[in-house]
Backbone as JSON, one array per atom type, in Angstrom:
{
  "sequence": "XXXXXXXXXXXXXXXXXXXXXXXXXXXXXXXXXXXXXXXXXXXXXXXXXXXXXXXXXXXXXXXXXXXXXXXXXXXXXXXXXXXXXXXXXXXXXXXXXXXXXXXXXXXXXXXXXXXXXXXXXXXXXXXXXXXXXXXXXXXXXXXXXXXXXXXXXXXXXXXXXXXXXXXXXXXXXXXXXXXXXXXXXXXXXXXXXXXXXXXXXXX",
  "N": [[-32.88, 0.22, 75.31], [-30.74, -1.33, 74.67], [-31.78, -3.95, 75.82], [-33.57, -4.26, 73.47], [-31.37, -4.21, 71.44], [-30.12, -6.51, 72.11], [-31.76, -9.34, 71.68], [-31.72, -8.83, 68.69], [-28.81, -9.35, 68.79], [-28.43, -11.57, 69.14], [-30.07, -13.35, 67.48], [-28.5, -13.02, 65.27], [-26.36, -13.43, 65.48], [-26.62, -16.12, 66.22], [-27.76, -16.98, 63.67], [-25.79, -16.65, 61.51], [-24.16, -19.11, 62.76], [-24.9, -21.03, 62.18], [-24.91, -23.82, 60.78], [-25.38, -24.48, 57.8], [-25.96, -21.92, 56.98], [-23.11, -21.07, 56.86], [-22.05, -23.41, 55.49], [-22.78, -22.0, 52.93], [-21.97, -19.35, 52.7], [-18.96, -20.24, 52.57], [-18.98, -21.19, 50.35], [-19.79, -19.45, 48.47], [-17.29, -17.58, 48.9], [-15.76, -18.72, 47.88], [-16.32, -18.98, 45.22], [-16.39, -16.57, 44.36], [-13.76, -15.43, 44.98], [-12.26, -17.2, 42.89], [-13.67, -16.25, 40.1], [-12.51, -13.92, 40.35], [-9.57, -15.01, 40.11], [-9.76, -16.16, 37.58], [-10.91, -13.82, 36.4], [-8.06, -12.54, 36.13], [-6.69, -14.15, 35.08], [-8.21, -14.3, 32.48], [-7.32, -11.66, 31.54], [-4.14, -11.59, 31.97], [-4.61, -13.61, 29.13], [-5.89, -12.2, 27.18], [-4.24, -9.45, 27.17], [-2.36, -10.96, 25.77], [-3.0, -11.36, 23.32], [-3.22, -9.2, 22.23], [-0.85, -8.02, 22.25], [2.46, -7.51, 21.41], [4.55, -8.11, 23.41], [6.17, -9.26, 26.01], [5.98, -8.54, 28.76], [4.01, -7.71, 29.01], [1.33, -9.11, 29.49], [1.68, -10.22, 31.83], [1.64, -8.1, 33.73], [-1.02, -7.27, 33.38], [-2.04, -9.07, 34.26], [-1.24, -8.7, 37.38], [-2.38, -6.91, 37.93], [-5.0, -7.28, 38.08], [-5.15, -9.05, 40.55], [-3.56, -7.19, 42.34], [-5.71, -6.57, 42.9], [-7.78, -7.18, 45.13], [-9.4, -9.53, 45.7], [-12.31, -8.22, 46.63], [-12.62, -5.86, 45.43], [-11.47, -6.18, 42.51], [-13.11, -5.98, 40.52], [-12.74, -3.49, 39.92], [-10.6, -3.19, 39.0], [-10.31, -4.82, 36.93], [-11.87, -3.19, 35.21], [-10.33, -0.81, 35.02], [-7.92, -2.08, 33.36], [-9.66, -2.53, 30.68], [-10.19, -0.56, 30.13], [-7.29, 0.51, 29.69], [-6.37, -1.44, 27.32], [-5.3, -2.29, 24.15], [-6.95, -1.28, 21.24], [-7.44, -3.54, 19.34], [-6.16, -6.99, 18.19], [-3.72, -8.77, 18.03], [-3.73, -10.11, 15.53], [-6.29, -8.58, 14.27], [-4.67, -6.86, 14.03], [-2.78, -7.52, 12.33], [-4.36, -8.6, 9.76], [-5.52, -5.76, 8.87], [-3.08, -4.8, 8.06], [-1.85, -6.26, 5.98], [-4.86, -5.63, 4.29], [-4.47, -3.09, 3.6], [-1.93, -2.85, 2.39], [-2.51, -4.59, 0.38], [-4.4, -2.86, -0.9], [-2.96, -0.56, -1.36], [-1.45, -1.99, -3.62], [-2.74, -2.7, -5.52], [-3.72, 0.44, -6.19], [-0.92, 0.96, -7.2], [-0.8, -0.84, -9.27], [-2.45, 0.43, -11.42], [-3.11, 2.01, -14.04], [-1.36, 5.05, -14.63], [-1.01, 8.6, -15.56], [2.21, 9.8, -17.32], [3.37, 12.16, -16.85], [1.54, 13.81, -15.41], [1.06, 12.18, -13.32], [-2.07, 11.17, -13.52], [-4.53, 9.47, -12.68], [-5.54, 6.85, -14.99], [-7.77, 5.56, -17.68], [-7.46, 2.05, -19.24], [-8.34, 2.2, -22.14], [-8.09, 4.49, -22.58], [-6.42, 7.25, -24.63], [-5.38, 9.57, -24.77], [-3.96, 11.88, -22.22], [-6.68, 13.09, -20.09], [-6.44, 15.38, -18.63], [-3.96, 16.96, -18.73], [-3.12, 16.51, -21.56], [-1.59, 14.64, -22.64], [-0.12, 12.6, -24.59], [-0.96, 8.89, -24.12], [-1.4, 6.59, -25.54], [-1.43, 4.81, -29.13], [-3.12, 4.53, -31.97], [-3.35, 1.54, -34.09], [-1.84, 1.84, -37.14], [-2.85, 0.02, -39.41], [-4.63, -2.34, -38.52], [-6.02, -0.38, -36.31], [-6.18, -0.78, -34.12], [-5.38, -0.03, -30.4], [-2.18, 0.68, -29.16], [0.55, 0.33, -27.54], [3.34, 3.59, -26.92], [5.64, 2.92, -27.01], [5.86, 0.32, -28.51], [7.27, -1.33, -31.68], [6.2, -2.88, -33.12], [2.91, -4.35, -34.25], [1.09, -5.28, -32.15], [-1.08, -6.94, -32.7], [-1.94, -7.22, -35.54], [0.94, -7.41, -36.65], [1.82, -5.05, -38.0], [4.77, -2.86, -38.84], [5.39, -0.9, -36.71], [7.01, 2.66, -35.97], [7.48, 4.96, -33.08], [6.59, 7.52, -32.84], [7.4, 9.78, -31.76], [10.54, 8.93, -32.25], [10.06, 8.65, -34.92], [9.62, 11.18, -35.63], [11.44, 12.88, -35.07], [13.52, 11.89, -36.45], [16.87, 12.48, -38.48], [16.37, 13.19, -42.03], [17.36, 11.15, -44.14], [20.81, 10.34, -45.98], [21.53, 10.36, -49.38], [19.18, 8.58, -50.84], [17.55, 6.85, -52.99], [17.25, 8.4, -56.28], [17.69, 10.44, -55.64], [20.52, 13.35, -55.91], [23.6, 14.05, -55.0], [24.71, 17.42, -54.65], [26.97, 18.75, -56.98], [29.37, 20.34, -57.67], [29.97, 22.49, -60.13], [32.5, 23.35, -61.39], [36.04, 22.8, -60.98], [38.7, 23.17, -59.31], [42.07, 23.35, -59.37], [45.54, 23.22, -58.75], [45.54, 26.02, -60.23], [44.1, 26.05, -62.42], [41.53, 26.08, -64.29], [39.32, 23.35, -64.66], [36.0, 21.63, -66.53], [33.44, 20.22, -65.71], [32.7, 16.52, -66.89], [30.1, 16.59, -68.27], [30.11, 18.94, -69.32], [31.71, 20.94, -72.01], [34.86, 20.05, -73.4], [38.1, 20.67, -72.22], [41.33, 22.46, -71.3], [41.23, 25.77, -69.46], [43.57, 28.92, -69.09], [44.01, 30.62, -66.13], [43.6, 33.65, -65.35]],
  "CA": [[-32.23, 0.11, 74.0], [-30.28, -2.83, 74.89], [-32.87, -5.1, 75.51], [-33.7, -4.45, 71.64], [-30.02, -4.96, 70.64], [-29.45, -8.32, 72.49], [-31.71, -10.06, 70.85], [-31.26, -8.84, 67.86], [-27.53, -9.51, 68.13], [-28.54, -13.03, 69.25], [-30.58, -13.94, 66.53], [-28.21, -12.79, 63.64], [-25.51, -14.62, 65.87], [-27.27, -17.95, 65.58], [-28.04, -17.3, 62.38], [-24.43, -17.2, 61.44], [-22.86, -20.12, 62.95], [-25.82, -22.03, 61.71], [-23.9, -24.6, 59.9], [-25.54, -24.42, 56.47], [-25.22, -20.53, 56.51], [-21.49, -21.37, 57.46], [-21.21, -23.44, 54.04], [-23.47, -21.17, 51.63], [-20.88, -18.34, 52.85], [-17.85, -20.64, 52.49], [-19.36, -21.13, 48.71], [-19.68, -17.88, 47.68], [-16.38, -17.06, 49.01], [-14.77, -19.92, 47.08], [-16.58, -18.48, 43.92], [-15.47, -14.93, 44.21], [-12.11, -16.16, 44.63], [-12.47, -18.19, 41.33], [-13.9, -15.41, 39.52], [-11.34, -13.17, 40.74], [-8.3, -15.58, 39.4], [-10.71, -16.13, 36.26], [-9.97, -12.42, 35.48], [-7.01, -12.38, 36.24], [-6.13, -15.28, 33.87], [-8.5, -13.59, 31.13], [-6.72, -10.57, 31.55], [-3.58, -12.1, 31.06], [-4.75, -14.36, 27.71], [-6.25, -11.2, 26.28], [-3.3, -9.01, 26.67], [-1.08, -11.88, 25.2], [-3.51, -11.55, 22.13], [-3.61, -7.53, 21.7], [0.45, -7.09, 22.2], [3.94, -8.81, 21.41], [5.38, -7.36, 24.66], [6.16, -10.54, 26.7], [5.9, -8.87, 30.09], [2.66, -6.56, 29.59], [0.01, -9.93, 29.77], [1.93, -10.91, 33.32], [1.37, -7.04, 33.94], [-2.26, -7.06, 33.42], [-2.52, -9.88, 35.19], [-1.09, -8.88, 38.37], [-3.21, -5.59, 38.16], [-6.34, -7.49, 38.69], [-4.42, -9.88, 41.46], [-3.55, -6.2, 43.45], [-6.98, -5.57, 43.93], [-7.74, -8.25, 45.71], [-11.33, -10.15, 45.31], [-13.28, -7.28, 47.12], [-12.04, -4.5, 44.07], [-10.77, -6.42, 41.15], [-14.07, -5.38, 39.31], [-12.67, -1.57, 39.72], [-9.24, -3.28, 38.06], [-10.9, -4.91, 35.69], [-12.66, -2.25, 34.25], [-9.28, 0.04, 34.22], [-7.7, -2.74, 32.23], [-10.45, -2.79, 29.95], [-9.72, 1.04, 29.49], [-5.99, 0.93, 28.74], [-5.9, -1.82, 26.65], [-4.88, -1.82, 23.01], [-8.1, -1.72, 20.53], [-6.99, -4.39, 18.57], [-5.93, -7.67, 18.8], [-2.54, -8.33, 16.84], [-4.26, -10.83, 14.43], [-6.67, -8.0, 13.86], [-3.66, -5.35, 13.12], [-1.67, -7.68, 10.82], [-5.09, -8.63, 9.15], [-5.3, -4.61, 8.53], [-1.64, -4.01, 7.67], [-2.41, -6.56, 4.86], [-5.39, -5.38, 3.07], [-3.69, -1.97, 3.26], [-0.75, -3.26, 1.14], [-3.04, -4.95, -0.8], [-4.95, -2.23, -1.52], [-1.46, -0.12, -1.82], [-0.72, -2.5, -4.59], [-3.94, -2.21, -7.03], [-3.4, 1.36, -6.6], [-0.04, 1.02, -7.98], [-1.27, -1.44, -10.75], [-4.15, 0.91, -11.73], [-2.4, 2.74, -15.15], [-1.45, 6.59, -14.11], [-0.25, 9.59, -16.68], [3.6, 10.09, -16.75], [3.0, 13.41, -17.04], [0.5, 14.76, -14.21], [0.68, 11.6, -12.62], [-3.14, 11.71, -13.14], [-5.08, 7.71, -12.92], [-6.36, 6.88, -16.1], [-8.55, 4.0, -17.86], [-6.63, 1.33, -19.93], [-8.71, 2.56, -23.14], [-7.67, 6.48, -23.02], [-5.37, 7.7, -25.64], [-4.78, 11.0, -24.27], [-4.64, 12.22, -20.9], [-7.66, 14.57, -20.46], [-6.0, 16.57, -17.66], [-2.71, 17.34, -19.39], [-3.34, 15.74, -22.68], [-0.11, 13.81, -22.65], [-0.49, 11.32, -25.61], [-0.71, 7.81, -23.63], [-1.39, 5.29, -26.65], [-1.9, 5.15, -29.99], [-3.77, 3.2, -32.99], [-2.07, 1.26, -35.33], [-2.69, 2.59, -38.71], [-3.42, -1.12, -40.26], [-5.98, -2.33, -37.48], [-6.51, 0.48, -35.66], [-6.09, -1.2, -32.45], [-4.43, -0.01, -29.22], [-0.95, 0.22, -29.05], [1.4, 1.67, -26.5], [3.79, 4.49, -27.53], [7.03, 2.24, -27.19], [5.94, -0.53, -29.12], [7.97, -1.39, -32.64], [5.0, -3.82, -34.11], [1.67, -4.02, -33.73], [0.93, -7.3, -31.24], [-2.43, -7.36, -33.05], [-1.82, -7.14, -36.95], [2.2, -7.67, -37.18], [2.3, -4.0, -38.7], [5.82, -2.38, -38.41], [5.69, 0.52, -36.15], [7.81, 3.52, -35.52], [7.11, 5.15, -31.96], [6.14, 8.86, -32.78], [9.0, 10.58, -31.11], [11.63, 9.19, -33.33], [9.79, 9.41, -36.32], [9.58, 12.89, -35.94], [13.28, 13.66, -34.7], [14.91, 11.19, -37.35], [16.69, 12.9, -39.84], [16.51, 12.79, -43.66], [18.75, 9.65, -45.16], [21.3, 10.95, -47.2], [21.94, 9.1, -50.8], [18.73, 8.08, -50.62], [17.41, 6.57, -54.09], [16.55, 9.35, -56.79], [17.88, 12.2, -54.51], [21.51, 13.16, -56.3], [23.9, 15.01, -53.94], [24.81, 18.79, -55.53], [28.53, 18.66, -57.26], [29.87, 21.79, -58.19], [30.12, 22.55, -61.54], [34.09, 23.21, -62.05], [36.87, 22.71, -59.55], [40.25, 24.54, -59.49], [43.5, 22.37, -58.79], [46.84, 23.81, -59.4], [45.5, 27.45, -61.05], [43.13, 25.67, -63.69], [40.0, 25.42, -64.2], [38.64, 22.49, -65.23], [34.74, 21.58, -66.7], [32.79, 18.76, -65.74], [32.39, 15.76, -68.03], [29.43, 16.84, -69.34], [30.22, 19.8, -70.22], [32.99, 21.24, -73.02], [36.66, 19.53, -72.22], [39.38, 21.93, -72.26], [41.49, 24.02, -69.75], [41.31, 27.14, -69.01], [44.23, 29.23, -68.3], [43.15, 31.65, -65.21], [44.18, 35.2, -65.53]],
  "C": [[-31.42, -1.18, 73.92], [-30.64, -3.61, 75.03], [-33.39, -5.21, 74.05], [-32.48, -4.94, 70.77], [-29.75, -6.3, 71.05], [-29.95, -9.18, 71.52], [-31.93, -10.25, 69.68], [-30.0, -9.8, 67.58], [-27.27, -11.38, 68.46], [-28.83, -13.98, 68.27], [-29.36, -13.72, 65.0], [-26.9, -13.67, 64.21], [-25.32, -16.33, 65.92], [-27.57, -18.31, 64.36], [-26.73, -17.38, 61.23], [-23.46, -18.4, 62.13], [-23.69, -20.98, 63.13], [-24.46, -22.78, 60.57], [-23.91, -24.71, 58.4], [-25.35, -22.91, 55.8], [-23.34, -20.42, 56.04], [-21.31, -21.57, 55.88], [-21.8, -23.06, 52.97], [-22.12, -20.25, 51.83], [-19.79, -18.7, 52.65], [-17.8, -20.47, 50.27], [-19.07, -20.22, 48.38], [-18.33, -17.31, 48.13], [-15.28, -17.83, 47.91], [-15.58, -19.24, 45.52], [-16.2, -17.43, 43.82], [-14.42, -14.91, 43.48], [-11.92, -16.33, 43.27], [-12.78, -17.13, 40.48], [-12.9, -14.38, 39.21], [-9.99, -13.45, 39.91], [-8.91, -15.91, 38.29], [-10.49, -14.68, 35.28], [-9.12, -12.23, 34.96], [-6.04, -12.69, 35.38], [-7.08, -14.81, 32.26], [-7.61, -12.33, 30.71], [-5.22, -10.92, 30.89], [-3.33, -12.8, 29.29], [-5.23, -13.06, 26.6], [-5.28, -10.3, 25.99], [-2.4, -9.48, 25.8], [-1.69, -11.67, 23.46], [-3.81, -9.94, 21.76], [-1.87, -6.94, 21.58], [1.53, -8.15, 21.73], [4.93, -8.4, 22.38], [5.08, -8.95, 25.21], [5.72, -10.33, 28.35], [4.32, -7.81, 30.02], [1.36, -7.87, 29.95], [0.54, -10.22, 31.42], [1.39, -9.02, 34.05], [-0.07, -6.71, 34.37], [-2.8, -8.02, 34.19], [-2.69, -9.77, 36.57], [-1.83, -7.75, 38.45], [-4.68, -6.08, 38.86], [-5.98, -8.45, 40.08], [-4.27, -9.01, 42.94], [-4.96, -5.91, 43.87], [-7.83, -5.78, 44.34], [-9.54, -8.63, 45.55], [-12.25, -9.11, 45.57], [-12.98, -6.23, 45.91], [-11.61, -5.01, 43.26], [-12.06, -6.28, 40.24], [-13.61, -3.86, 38.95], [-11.12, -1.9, 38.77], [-9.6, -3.56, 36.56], [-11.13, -4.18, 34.54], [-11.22, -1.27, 34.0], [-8.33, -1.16, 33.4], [-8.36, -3.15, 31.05], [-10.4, -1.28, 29.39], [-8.63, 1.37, 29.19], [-5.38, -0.12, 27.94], [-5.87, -1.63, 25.58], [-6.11, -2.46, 22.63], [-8.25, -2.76, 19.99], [-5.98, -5.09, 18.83], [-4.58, -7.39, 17.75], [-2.76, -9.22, 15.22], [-4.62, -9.41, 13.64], [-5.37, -6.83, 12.43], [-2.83, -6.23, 12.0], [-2.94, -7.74, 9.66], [-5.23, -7.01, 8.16], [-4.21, -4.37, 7.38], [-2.01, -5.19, 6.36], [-3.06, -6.17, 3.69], [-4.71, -4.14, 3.09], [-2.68, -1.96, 2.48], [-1.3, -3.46, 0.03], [-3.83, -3.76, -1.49], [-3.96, -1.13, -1.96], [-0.85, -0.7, -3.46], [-1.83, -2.28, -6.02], [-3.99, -0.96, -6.97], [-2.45, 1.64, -7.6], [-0.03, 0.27, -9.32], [-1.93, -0.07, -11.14], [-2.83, 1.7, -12.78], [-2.47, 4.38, -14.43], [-0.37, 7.04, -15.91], [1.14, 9.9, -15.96], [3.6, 11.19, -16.49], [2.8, 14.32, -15.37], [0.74, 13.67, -12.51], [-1.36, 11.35, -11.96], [-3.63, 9.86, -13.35], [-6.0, 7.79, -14.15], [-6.48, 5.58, -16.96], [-7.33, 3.66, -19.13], [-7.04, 2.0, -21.8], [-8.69, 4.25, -23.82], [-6.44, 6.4, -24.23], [-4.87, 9.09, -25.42], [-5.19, 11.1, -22.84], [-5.62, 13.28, -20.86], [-7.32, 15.55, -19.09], [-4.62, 17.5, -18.48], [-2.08, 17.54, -20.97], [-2.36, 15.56, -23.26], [-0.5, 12.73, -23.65], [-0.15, 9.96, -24.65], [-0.67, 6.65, -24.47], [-1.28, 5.94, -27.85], [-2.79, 4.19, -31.16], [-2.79, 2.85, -34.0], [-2.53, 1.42, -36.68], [-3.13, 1.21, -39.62], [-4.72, -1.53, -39.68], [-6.8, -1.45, -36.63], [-7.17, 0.12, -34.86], [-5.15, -0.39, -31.61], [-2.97, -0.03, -29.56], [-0.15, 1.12, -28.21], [2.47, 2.26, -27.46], [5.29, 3.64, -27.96], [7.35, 1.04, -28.05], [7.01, -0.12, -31.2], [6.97, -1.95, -33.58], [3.93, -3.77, -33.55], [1.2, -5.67, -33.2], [-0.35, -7.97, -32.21], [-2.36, -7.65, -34.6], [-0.14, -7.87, -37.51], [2.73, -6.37, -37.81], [3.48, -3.69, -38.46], [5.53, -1.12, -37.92], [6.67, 1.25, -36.15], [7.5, 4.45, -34.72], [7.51, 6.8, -32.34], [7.25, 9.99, -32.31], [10.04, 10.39, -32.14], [10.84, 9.14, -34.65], [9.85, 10.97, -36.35], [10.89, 13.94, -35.85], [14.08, 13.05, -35.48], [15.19, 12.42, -38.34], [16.66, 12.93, -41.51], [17.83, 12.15, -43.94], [19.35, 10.69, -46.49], [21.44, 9.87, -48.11], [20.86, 8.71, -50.93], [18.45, 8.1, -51.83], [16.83, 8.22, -54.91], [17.11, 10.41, -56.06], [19.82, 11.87, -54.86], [22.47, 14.27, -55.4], [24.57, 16.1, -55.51], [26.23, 18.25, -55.96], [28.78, 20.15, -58.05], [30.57, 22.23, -59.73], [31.4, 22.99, -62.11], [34.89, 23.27, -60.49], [38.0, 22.99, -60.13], [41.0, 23.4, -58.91], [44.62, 23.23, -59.6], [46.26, 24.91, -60.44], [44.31, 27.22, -62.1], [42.06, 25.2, -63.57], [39.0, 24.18, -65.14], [36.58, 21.99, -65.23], [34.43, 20.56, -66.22], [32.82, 17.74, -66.82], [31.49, 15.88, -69.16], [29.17, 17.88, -69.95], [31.56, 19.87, -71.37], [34.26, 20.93, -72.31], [37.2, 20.91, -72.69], [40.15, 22.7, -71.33], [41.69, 24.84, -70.32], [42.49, 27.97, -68.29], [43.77, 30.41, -67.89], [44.52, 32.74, -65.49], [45.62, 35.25, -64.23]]
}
């Protein structure tokens, strides 16, 4: 059995401290290496671009650093499993259109009412049927409920609510207030003008 191991262990012995084996093996060790701190330094630049924590990219760095050239593929890969999905560009990019789209919601016309979303050309809500506009009786255009004139014609409006709660003008032309057809002062009764003068002494 030993006569089979010798020169085996001869030949793989010469064949290592062959001098060009020597610097293929020096190579590939010097690339590892390199690869290795190549991670290491991606690892870092990528955390720096997924967080605003100052010490988690030196963190991730030294993770692939512990596990030394022979195992920093097994680090690798668990830093590739607890990092954050998204970069922080990504998340402000996000948090953006989300406002933005937050904000044409809040444009978009809604019923005071129900709070129900409803098109610029409704006049009633059809969930609640909350009067939302109205027409203006000259053009019989559009007009919101609060308006005074009509933007489109010049008509004079009066906004539906107080027309309907004002109340009747007193004195108003033609309309004579009642007067009571004799009035008493000191015991006597006196007539109106247009009727018969004379007093009256009361019983």
């Amino acid at each position: 059995m030993s006569q089979i191991l010798t020169p085996v262990g001869d030949a793989i012995n010469s064949f290592l401290s062959d001098s060009h084996v020597q610097l293929i093996g020096r190579a590939i060790a010097v690339y590892i290496v390199f690869v290795w701190l190549a991670c290491a330094y991606w690892a870092f630049r990528d955390a720096q671009s997924r967080t605003a924590n100052p010490i988690v990219p030196y963190l991730a760095a030294i993770l692939i650093i512990l596990f030394t050239p022979v195992l920093f593929p097994f680090g690798l890969l668990l830093y590739r499993l607890i990092r954050p999905s998204e970069t922080v560009a990504e998340a402000n990019e996000r948090a953006i259109a989300e406002e933005a789209m937050l904000r044409e919601i809040e444009a978009q016309p809604h019923c005071a009412n129900c709070d129900r979303r409803v098109e610029a050309e409704w006049l009633v809500c059809p969930t609640c049927r909350n009067q939302l506009r109205r027409l203006c009786p000259s053009c019989s255009r559009r007009v919101e409920l609060d308006w005074t004139v009509c933007a489109w014609c010049g008509t004079d409006l009066v906004p539906p609510r107080v027309a309907a709660s004002r109340p009747p003008a007193a004195g108003r032309r033609g309309v004579r207030s009642p007067a009571p057809d004799t009035a008493i002062a000191g015991g006597t009764m006196e007539f109106r003008a247009d009727q018969q003068p004379g007093p009256t002494t009361l019983p």
